[in-house]
C-alpha positions as CSV (number, residue, x, y, z in Angstrom):
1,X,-7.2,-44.6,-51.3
2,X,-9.0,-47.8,-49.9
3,X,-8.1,-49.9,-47.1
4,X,-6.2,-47.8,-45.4
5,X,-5.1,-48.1,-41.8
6,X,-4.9,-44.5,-40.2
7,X,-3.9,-44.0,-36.4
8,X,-7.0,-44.4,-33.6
9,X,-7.7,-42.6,-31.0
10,X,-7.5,-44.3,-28.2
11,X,-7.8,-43.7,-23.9
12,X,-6.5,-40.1,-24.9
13,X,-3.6,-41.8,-26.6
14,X,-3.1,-41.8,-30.8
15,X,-2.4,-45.1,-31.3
16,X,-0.3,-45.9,-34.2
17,X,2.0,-48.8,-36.3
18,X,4.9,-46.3,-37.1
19,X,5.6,-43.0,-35.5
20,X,8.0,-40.9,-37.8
21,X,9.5,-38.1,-36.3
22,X,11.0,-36.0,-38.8
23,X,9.7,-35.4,-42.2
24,X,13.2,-34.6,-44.0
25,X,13.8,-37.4,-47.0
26,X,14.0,-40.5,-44.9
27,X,11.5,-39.5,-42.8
28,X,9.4,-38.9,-45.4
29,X,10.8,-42.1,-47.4
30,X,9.3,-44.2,-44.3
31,X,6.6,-42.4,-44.0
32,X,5.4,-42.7,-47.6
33,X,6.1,-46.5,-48.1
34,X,4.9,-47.6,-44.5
35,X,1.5,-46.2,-44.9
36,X,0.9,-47.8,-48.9
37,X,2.0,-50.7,-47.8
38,X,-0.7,-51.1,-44.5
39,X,0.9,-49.7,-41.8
40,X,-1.0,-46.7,-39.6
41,X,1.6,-44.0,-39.8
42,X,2.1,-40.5,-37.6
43,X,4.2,-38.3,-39.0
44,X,6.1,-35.3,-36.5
45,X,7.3,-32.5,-38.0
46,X,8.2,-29.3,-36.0
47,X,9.7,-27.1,-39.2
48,X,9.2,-27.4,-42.9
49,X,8.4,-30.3,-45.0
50,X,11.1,-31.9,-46.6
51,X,13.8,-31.1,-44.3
52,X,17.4,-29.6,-45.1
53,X,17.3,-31.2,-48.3
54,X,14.2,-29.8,-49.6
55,X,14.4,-26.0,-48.2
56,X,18.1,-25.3,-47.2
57,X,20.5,-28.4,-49.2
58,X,20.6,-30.1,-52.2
59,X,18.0,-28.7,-53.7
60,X,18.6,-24.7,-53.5
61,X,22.2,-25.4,-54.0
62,X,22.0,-27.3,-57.2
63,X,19.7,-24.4,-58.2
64,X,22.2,-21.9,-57.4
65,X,25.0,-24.4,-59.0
66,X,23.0,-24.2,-62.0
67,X,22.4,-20.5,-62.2
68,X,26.4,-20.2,-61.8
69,X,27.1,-22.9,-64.5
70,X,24.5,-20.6,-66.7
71,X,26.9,-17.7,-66.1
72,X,30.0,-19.9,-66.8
73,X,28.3,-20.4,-70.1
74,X,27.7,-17.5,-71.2
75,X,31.4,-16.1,-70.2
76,X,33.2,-19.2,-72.0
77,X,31.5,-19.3,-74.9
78,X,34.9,-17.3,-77.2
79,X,35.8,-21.1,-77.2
80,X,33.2,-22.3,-79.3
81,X,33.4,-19.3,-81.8
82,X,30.3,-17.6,-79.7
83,X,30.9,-14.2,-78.6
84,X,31.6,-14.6,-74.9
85,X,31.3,-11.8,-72.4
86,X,31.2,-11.0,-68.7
87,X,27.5,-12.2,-67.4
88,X,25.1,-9.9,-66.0
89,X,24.1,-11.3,-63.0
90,X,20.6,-10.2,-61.1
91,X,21.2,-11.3,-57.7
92,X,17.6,-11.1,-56.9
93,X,16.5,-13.0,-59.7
94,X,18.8,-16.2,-59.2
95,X,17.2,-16.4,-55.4
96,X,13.8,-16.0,-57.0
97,X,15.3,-18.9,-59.6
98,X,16.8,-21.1,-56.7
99,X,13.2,-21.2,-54.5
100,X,10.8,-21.1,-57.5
101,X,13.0,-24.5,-57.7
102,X,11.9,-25.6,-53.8
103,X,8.7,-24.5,-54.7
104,X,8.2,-27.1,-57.7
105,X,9.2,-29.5,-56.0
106,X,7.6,-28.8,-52.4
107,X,4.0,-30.5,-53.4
108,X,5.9,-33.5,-53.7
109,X,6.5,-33.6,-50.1
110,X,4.1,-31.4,-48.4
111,X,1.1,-32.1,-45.7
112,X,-1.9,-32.4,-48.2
113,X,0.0,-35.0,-50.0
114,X,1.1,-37.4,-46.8
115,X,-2.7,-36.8,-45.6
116,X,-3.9,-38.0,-48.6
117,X,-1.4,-41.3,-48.6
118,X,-3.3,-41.6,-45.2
119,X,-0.2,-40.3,-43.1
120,X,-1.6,-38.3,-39.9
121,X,1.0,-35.1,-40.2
122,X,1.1,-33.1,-36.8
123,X,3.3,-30.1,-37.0
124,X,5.3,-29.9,-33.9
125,X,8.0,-30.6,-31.4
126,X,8.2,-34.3,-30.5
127,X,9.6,-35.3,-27.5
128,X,9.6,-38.8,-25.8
129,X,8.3,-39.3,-22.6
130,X,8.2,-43.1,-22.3
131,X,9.6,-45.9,-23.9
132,X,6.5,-46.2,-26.5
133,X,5.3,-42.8,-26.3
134,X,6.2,-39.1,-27.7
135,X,4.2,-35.7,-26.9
136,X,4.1,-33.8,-30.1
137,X,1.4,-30.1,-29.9
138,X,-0.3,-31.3,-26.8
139,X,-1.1,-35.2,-28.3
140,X,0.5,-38.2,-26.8
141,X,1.4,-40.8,-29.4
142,X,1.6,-44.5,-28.5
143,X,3.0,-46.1,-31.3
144,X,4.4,-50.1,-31.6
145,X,7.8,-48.8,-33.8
146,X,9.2,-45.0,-33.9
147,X,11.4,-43.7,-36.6
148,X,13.7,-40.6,-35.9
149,X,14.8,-38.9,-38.9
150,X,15.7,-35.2,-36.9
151,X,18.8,-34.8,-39.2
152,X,21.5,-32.0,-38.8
153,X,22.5,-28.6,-38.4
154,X,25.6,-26.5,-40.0
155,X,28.0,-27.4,-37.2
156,X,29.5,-23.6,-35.5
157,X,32.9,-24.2,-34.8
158,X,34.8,-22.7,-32.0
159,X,36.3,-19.5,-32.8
160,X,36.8,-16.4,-31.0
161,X,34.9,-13.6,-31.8
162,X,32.4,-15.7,-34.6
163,X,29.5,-15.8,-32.0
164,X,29.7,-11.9,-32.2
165,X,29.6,-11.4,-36.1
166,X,26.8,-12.2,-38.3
167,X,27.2,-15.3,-40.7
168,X,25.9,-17.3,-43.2
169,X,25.3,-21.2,-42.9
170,X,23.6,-23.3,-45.3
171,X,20.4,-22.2,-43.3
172,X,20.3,-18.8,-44.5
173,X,22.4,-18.4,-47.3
174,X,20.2,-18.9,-49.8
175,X,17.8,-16.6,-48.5
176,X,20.2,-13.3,-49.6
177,X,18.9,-11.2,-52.4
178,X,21.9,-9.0,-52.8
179,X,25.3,-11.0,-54.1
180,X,28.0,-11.0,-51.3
181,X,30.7,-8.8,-52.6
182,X,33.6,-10.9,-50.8
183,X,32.3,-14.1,-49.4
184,X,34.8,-15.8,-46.7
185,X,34.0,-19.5,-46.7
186,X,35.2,-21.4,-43.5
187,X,35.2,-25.2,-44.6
188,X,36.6,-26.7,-47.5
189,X,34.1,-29.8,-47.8
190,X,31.5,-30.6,-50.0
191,X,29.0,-27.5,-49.2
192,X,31.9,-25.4,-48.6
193,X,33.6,-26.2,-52.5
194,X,30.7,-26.4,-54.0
195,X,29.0,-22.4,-53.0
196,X,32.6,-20.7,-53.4
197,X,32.7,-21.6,-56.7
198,X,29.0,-20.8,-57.4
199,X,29.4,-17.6,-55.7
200,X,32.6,-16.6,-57.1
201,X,31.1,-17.3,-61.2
202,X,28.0,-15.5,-60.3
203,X,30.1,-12.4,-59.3
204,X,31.5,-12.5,-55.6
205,X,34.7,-12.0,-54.6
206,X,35.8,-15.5,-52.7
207,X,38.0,-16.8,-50.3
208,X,38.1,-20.5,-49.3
209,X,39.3,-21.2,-45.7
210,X,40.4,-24.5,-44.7
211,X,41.7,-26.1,-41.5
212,X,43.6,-29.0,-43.0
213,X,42.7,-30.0,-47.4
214,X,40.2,-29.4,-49.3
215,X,37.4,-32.4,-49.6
216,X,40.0,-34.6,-47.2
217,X,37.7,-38.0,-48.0
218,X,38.5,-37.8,-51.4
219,X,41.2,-39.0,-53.9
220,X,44.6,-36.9,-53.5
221,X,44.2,-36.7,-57.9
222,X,40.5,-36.1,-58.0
223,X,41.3,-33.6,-55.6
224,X,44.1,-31.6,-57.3
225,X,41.7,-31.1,-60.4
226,X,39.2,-29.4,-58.3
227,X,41.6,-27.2,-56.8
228,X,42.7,-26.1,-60.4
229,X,39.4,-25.4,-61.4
230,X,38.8,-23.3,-58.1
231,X,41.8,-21.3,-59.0
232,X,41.2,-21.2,-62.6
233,X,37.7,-19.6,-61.5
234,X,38.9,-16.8,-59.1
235,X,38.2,-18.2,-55.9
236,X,41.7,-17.5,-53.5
237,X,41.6,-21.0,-51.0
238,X,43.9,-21.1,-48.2
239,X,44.2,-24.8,-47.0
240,X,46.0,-25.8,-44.0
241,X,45.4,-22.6,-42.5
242,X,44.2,-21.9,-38.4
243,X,41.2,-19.1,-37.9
244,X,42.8,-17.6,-34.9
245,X,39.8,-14.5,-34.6
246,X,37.0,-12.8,-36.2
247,X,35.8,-9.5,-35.3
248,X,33.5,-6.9,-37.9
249,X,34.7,-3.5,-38.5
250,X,31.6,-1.4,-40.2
251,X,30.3,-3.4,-43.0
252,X,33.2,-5.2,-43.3
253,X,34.4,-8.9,-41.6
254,X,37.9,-9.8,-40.5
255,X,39.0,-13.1,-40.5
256,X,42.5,-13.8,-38.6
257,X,44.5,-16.5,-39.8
258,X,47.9,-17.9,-39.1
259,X,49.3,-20.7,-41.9
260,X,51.0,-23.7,-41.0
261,X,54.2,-22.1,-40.9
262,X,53.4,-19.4,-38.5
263,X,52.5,-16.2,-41.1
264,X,49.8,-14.6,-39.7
265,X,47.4,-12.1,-41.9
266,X,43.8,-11.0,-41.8
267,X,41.2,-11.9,-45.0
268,X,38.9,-8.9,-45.1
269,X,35.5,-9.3,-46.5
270,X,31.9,-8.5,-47.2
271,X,29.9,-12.1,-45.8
272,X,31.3,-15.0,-43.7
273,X,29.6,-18.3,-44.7
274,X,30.3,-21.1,-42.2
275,X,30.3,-24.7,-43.9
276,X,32.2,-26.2,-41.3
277,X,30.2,-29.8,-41.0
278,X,27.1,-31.1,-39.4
279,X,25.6,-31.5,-35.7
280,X,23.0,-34.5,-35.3
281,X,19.8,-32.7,-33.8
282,X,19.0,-34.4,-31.1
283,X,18.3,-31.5,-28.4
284,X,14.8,-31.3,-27.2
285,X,13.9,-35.2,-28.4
286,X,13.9,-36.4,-24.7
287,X,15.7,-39.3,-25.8
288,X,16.8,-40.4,-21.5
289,X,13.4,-41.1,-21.1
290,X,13.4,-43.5,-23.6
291,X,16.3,-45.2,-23.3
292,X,17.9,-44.4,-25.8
293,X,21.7,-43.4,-26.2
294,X,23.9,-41.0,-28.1
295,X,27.1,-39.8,-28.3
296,X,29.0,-36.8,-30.3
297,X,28.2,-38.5,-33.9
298,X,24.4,-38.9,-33.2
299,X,21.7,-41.4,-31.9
300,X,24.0,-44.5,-31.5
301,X,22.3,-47.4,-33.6
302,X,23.2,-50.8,-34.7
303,X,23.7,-52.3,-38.5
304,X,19.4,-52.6,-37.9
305,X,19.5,-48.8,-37.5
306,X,18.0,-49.9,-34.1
307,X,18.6,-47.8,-30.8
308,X,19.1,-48.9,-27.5
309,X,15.4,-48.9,-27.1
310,X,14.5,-51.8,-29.5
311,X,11.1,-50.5,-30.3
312,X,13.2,-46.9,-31.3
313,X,15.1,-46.7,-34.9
314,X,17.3,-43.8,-36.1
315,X,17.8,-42.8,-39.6
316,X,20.0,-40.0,-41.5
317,X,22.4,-37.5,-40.2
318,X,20.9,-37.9,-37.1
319,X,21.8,-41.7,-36.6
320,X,25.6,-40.1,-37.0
321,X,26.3,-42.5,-40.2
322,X,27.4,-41.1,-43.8
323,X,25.5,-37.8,-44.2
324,X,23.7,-37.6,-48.1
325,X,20.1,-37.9,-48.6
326,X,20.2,-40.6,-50.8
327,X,21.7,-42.5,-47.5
328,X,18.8,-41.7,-45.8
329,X,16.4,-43.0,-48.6
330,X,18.5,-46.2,-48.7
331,X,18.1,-46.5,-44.6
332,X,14.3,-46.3,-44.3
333,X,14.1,-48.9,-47.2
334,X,16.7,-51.0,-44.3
335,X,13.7,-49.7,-41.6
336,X,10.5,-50.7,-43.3
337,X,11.8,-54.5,-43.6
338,X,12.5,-54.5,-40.3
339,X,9.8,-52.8,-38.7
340,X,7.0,-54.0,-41.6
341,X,8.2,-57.3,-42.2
342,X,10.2,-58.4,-39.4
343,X,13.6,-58.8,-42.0
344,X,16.5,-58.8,-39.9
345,X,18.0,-56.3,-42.7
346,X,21.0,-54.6,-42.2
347,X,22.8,-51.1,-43.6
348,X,26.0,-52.3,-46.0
349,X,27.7,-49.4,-47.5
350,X,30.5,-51.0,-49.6
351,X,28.7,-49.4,-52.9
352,X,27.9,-46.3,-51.5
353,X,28.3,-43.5,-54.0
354,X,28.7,-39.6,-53.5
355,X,29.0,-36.8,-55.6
356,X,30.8,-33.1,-55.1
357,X,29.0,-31.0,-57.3
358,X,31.6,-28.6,-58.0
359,X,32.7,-27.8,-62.0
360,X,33.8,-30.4,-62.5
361,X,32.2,-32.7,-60.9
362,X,33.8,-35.3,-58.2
363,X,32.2,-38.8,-57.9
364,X,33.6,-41.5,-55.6
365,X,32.1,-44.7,-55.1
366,X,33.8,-47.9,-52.9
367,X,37.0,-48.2,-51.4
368,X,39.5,-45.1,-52.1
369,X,42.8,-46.9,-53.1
370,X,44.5,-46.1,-49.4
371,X,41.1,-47.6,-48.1
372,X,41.9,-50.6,-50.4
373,X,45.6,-51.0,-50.0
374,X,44.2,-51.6,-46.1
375,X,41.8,-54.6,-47.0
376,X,43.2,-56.8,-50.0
377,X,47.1,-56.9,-50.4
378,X,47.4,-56.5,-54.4
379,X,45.4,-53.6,-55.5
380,X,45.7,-53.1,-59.1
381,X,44.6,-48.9,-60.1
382,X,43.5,-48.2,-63.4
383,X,44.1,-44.4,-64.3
384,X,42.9,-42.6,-67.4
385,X,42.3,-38.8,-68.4
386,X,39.1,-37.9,-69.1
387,X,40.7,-35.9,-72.5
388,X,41.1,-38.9,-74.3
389,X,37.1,-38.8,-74.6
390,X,36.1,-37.8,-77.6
391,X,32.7,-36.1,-76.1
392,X,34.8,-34.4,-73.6
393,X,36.7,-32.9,-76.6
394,X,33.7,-31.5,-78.6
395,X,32.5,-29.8,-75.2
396,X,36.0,-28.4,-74.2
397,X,35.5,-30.2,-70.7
398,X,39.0,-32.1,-70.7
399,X,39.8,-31.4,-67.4
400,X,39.7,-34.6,-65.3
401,X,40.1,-38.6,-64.8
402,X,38.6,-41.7,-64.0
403,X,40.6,-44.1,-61.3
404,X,39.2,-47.7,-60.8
405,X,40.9,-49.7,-57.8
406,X,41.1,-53.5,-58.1
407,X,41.1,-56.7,-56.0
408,X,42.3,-60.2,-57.0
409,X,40.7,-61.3,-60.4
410,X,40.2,-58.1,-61.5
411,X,37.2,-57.5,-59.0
412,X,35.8,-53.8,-58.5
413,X,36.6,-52.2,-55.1
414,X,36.1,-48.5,-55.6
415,X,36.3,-45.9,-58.6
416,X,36.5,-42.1,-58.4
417,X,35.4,-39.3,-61.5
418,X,36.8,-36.4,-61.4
419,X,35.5,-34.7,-64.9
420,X,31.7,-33.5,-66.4
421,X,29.1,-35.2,-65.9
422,X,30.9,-37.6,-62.8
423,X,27.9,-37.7,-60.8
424,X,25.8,-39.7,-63.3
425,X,29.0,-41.8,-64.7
426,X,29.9,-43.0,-60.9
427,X,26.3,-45.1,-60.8
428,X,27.7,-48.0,-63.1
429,X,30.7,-48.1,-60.8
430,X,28.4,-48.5,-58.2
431,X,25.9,-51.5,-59.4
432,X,29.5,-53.2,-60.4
433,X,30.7,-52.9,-56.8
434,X,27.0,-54.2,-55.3
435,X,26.6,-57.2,-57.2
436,X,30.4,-58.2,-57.2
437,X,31.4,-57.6,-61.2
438,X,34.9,-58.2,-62.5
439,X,36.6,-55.3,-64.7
440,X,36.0,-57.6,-67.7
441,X,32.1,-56.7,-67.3
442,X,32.7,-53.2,-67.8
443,X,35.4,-53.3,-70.6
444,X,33.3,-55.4,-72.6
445,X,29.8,-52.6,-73.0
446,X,29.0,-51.5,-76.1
447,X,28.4,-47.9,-75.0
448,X,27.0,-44.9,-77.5
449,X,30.1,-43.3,-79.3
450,X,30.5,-39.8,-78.5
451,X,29.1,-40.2,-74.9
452,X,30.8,-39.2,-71.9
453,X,30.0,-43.0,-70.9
454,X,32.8,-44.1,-72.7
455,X,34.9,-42.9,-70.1
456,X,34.3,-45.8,-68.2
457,X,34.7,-48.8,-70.9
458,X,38.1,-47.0,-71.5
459,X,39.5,-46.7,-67.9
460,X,38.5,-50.3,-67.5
461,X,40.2,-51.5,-71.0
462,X,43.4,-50.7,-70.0
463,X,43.4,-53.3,-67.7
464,X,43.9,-56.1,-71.0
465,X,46.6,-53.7,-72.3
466,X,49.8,-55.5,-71.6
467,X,48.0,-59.0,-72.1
468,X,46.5,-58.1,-75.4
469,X,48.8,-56.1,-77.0
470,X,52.5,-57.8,-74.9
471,X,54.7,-59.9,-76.5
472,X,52.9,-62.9,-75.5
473,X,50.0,-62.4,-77.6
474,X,51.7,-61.4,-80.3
475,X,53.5,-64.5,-80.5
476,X,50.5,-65.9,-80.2
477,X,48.7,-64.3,-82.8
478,X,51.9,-65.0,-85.4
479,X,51.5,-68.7,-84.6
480,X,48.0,-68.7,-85.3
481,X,48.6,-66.7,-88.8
482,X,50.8,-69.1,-89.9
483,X,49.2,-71.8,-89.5
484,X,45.4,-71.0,-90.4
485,X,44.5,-71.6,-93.7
């Protein structure tokens, strides 16, 4: 690649534009489009390329989501008139499915390919010891802006006798190549919903352990229909329920819990899997001798994503903000204005979307209606079941809804999907939200007929039902009959 501007040695310093420190997706996001557009880029990265996301997230648990779904299929099928029958599942062969999966897509974000942009990629431990200057494998790096993109780690939670047993977090649970025989999942989040139902379709025996309701950020109806499909599938969830102990006994784990109106009772199982929430990483980065502060959420940063040390910004989990990858992505494209271009740019997350991938899915994307009922004083909410979609009814996927909250005028707030499918439906939603549409945008689409995209031009018709077919209008339209020629 021509004309590019690589770091310089430099008085036994290597002197750099942008020092990245973290090569997970916004790292590598910053990375990637700091160094084609000019900028001399380092790049610090102490594990493996690509980060959670890549090795031990998204990625190997959509793999596994999809190697449960493949089993759902082939159990179901009686439905369809296709023999259906109980799927023979080779444990082995879905972990070699899920990292043949990481493996595709690992090029994409490994060391030969940043070195070729014109990245310098040292693997290693960063850690600041000035203001304007990290020590990463025995080089000292003086750079003019510095990126962390550290991210998280499964969060351990407090309980006596866990430190004592063996578990699985997302950092090793896709690395089993035997299938748990009775998985005990402690969380009832995202990552937490999402594995119990893989594990349980794929074969396991699962309960679902949570402190207070399951995916708490999400609508209470959205919700509910997750739950039921979690039942529907086999998996035994236990919300509002205190883990008072956990001891091991043999091969076998025994959690103690007491329910919120006292009963106490031990869950007896094969694997404990802990998905419990995140912990910014932030050990080790020597962030005092910077300057720069922190607190229990993360690296403390302004709407800049700046830190306390000005020439410092902070990015992902680690910056302690809303904890996807595609936020991440979105924040270094906030970052490279800044730092490239001198934009005073600034993070707004009023259309930011995210997705649960559970079967079916759950999409949510704005204001939830109590976040709404906070901000604007008439909220209109437009509800309407995903079975009165004719695609949903071919594919015996019925189960679910679409809930649109409004402002004055009919403006978009926020919209959940609860149904198949939700995470690609919630992206219209969210383009209507960012650029300020009206209701009346979206009900007037001409969308493909069957497609589970008409779920959306219906939800937001019904908000011209009483006008167009109330007694007004057809007053109106009688008038007009009679005297037309």
């Amino acid at each position: 690649m021509a004309n590019i501007r690589r770091p310089r040695m430099k008085n036994g310093f290597l002197h750099a534009d942008i020092c990245v420190i973290g090569a997970g997706s916004g790292g590598l996001s910053v990375a990637a489009g700091a160094v084609q557009m000019g900028a001399s880029v380092v790049l610090v990265e102490k594990g493996l390329m690509g980060g959670d996301c890549l090795n031990t997230g998204c990625v190997p648990s959509k793999a596994l989501i999809a190697a449960a779904h493949a089993a759902k299929v082939i159990q179901s099928g009686q439905a369809f008139g296709v023999s259906g029958h109980e799927p023979v599942v080779d444990f082995s062969k879905v972990h070699a499915h899920v990292h043949g999966v990481i493996n595709a897509i690992a090029p994409h974000d490994s060391i030969n390919r940043f070195e070729a942009l014109g990245v310098s990629v040292i693997s290693g431990a960063a850690r600041f010891i000035a203001a304007d200057v990290i020590e990463a494998d025995s080089a000292k790096i003086r750079a003019r802006r510095f990126v962390v993109a550290t991210g998280s780690s499964a969060a351990v939670p407090s309980i006596p006798g866990l430190a004592n047993v063996p578990f699985l977090t997302n950092e090793n649970v896709f690395h089993l190549t035997e299938r748990p025989g009775h998985l005990i999942v402690i969380g009832g989040g995202p990552i937490g919903v999402e594995l119990a139902q893989a594990f349980r379709r794929l074969g396991s025996n699962v309960t679902l352990l949570e402190r207070f309701g399951l995916l708490a950020e999400d609508e209470l109806e959205a919700v509910e229909v997750v739950r039921h499909a979690l039942a529907a599938d086999g998996v035994v969830v236990s919300e509002n329920t205190q883990i008072t102990g956990v001891s091991r006994d043999g091969q076998t784990v025994k959690v103690l819990i007491e329910s919120a109106d006292g009963d106490a009772r031990a869950v007896s199982g094969t694997h404990i899997l802990v998905a419990a929430g995140r912990q910014p990483n932030t050990s080790g980065l020597g962030l005092d001798a910077a300057g720069i502060k922190t607190s229990r959420h993360g690296i403390t940063v302004d709407a800049r994503l700046r830190t306390t040390n000005k020439r410092v910004y902070a990015i992902g989990d680690v910056a302690g903000g809303p904890q996807f990858t595609h936020v991440a992505a979105y924040q270094a494209g906030i970052v490279i204005r800044n730092v490239l271009f001198g934009l005073p740019a600034s993070v707004n997350y009023k259309a930011l979307p995210w997705v649960t991938y559970t079967d079916p899915e759950l999409a949510h994307v704005g204001l939830t209606e109590t976040e709404a009922r906070k901000v604007v004083q008439a909220v209109q909410v437009l509800i309407s079941p995903v079975s009165a979609n004719d695609r949903a009814q071919t594919e015996r996927s019925t189960d679910g809804l679409a809930k649109i909250m409004l402002g004055p005028n009919g403006r978009i707030l926020g919209a959940t999907i609860v149904g198949s499918r939700a995470g690609e439906l919630i992206s219209l939603w969210g383009l209507a939200i960012s650029v300020g549409l009206r209701i009346g945008s979206v009900a007037r689409l001409t969308v493909p007929y069957p497609s589970y995209s008409e779920i959306s031009k219906r939800v937001a018709s019904t908000h011209f039902v009483p006008t167009l077919f109330g007694p007004r209008m057809r007053y109106l339209v009688g008038l007009i009959q009679r005297v037309l020629p």
